[in-house]
C-alpha positions, 0 to 999 in steps of 0.5 A: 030845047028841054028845061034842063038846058036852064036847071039843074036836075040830080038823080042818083045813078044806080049802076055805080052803087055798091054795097060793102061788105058785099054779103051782110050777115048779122055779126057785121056790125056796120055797112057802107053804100058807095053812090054817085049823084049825076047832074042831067042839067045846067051847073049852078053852084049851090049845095043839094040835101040828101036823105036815106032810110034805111028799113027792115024787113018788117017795114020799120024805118030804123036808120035816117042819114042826111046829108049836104053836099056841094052840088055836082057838075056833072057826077060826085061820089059818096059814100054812107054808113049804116049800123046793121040791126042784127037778127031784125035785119034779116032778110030783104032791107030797103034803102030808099034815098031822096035828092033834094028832099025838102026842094031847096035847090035853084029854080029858075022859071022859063017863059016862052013865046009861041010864034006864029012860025012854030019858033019858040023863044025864050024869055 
């Protein structure tokens, strides 16, 4: 039994993220992230906070975009767009999210009884 049998747990899942236009040069004016947000754990019906930052090569954060979206079952799509920032964004930019950012999603506390047969039971 793990703990998220009782919770739920978000994580973005990367290998269906993608990015358009797929090559950003600095005449685009915006561009847009596609990403799917998985639940690993238990469904509670809830909604969940989401976060990104988007930051320069220089290290400077210039965009944050938050979001709030019904929390999924299993997996939700969405998508975000941010301004390019012209010449000051060339070259490698990050986009860094956060799931629950400000933790205010349902938490639920489990307790065990450790038996002297090495069975767990859940309270």
């Amino acid at each position: 039994m793990t703990i998220f049998e009782h919770i739920p747990h978000y994580t973005f899942n990367i290998e269906n993220t993608s990015i358009s236009p797929q090559f950003i040069n600095s005449s685009v004016t915006t561009f847009d992230i596609k990403f799917n947000i998985i639940n690993l754990g238990k469904f509670i019906k809830d909604s969940i906070d989401i976060r990104f930052f988007h930051g320069l090569p220089n290290g400077t954060i210039v965009d944050t975009i938050y979001l709030r979206i019904e929390a999924p079952a299993i997996s939700s799509t969405h998508e975000i767009t941010f301004e390019n920032k012209g010449i000051a964004g060339i070259g490698k930019n990050i986009i860094f999210g956060e799931i629950d950012y400000n933790n205010k999603t349902i938490k639920v506390n489990i307790n065990f009884i450790k038996d002297p047969n090495n069975n767990n039971e859940q309270r």
